[in-house]
DSSP file (Angstrom, degrees, kcal/mol; ACC not computed):
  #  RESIDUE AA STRUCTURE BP1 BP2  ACC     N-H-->O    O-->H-N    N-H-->O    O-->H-N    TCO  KAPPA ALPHA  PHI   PSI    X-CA   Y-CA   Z-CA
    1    1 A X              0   0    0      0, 0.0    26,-0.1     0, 0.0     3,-0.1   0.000 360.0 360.0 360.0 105.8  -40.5   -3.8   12.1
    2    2 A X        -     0   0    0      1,-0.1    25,-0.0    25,-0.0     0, 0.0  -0.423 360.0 -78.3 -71.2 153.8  -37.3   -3.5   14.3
    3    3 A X        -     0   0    0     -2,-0.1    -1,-0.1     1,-0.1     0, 0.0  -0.013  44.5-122.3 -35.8 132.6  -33.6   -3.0   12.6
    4    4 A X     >  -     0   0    0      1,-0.1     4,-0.8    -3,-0.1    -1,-0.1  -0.127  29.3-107.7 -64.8-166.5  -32.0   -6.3   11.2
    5    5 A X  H  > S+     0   0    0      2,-0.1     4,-1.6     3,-0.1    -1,-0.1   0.493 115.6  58.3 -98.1  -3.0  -28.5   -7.0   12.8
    6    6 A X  H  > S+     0   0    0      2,-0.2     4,-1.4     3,-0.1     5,-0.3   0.588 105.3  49.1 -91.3 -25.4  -26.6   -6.1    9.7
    7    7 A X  H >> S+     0   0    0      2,-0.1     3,-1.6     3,-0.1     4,-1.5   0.925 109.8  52.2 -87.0 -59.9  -28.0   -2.8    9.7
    8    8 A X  H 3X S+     0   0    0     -4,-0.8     4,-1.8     1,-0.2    -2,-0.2   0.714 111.2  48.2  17.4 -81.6  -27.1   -2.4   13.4
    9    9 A X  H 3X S+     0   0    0     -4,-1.6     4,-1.9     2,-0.2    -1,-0.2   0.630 112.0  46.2 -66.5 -34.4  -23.7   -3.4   12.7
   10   10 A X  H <X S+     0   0    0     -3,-1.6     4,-3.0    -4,-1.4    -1,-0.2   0.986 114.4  50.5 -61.6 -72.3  -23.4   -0.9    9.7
   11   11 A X  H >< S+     0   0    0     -4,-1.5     3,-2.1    -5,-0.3     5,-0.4   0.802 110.9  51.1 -36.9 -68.3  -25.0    2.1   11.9
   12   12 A X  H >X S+     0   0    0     -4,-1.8     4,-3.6     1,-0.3     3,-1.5   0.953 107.3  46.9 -57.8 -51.9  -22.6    1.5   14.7
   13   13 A X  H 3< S+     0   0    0     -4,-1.9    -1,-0.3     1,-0.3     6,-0.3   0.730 112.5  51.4 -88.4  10.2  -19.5    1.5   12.9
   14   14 A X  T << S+     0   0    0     -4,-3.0    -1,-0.3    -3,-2.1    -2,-0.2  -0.189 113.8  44.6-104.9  52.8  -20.6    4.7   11.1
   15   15 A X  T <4 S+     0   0    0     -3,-1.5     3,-0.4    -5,-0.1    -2,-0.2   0.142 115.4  52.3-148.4 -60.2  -21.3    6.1   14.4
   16   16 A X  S  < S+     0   0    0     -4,-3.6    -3,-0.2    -5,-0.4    -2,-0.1   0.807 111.1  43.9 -45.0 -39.4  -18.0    4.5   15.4
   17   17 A X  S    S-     0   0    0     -5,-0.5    -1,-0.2    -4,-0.1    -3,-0.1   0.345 114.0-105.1-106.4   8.3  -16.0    6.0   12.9
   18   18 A X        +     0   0    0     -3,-0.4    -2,-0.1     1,-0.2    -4,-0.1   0.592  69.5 151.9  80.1   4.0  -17.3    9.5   12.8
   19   19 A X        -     0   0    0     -6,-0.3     2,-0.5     1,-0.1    -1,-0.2  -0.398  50.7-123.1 -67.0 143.7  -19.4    8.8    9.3
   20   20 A X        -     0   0    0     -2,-0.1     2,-0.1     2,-0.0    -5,-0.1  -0.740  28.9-128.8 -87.9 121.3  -22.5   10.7    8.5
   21   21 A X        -     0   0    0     -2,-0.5     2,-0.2     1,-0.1    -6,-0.0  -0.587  11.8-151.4 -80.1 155.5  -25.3    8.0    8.1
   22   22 A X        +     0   0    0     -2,-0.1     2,-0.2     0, 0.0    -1,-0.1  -0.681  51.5 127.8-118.7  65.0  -27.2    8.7    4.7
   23   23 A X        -     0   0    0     -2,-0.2     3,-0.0     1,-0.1     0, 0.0  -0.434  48.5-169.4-113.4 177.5  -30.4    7.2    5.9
   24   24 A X        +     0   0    0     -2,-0.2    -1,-0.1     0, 0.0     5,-0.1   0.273  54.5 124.2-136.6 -31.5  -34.0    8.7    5.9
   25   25 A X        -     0   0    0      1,-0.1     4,-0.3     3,-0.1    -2,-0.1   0.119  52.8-157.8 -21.3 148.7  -35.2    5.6    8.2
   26   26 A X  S  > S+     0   0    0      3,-0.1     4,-2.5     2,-0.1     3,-0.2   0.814  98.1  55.7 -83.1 -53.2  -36.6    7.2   11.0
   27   27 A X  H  > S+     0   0    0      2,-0.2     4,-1.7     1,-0.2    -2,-0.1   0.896 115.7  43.8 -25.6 -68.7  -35.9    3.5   12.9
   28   28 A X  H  > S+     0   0    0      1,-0.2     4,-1.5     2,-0.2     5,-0.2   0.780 109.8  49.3 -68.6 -26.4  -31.9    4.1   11.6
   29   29 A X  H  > S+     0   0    0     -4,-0.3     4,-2.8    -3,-0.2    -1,-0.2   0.871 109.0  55.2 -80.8 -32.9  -31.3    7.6   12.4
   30   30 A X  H  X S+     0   0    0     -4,-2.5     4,-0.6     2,-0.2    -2,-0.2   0.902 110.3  50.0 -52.4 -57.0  -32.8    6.9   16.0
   31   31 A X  H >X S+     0   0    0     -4,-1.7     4,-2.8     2,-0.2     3,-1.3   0.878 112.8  39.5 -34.9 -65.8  -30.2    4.3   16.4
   32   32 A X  H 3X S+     0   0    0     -4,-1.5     4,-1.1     1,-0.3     5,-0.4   0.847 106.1  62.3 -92.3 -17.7  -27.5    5.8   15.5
   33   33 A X  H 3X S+     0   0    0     -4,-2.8     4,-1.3    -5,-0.2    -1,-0.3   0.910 112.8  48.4 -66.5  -6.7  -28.4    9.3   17.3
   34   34 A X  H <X S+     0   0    0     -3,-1.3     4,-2.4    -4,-0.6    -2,-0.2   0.928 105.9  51.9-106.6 -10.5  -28.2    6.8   20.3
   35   35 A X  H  < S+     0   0    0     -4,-2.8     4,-0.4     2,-0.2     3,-0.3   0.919 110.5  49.4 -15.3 -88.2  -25.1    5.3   19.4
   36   36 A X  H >X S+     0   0    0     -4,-1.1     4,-2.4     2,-0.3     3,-0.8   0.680 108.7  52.2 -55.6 -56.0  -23.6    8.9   19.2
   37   37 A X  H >X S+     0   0    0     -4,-1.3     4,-1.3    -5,-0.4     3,-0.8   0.977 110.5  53.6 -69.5 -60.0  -25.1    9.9   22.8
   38   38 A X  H 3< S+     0   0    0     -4,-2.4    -2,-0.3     1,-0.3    -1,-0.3   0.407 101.4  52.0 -13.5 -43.9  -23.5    7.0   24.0
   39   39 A X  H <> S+     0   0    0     -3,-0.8     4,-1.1    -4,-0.4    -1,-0.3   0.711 108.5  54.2-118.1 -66.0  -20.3    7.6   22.7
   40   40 A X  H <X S+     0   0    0     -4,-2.4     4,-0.6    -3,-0.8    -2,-0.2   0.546 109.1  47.9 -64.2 -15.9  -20.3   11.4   24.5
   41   41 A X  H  X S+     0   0    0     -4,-1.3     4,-0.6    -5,-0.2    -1,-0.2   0.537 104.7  53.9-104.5  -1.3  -20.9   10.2   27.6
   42   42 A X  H  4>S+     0   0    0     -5,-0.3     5,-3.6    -4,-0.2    -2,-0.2   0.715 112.7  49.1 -79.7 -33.5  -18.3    7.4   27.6
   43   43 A X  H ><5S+     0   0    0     -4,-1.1     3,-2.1     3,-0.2    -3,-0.1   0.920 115.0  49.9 -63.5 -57.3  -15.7   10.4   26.6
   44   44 A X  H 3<5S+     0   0    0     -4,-0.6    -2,-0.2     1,-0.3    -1,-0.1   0.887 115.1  34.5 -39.8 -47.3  -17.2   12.1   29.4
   45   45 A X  T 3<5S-     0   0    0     -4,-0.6    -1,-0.3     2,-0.1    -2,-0.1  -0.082 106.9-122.4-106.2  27.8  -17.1    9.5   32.0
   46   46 A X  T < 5 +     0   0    0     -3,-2.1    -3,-0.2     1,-0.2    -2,-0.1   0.897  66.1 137.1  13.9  72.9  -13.4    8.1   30.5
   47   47 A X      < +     0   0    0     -5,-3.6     2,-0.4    -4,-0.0    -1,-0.2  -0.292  25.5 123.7-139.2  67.7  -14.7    4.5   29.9
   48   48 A X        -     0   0    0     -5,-0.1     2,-0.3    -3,-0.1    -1,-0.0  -0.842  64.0  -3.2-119.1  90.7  -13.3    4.1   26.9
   49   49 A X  S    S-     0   0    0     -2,-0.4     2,-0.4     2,-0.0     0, 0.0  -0.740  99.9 -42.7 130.2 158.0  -11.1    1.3   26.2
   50   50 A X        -     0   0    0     -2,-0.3     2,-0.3    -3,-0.0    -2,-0.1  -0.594  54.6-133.6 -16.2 101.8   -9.7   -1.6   28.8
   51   51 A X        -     0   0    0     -2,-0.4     2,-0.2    -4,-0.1    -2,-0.0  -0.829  21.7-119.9 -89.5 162.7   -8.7   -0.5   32.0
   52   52 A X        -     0   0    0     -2,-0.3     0, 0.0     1,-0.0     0, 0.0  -0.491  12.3-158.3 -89.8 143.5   -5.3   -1.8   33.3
   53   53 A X              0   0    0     -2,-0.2    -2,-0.0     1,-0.1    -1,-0.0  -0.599 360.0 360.0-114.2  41.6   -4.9   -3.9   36.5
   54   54 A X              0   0    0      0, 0.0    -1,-0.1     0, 0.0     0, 0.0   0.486 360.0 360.0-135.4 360.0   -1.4   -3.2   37.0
């Protein structure tokens, strides 16, 4: 059984927002640990944001 898309949405914006998810899912924590990796390599690589065309 894969993730609905309202649990998705929750897991990303506690991923987004620096919350610690209070899951046990295996399915949810997986998710948001790749959220998270995602996240550190977008800091990394400054792609964060809109770039400007000006």
């Amino acid at each position: 059984m894969s993730l609905s898309a309202d649990i998705k949405h929750k897991i990303y914006l506690a991923a987004t927002l620096g919350y610690v998810l209070g899951s046990r899912d295996l399915k949810e924590i997986s998710y948001y640990k790749q959220i998270k990796e995602e996240i550190k390599q977008d800091r990394r690589k400054r792609e964060m944001g809109v770039s400007r065309a000006d």
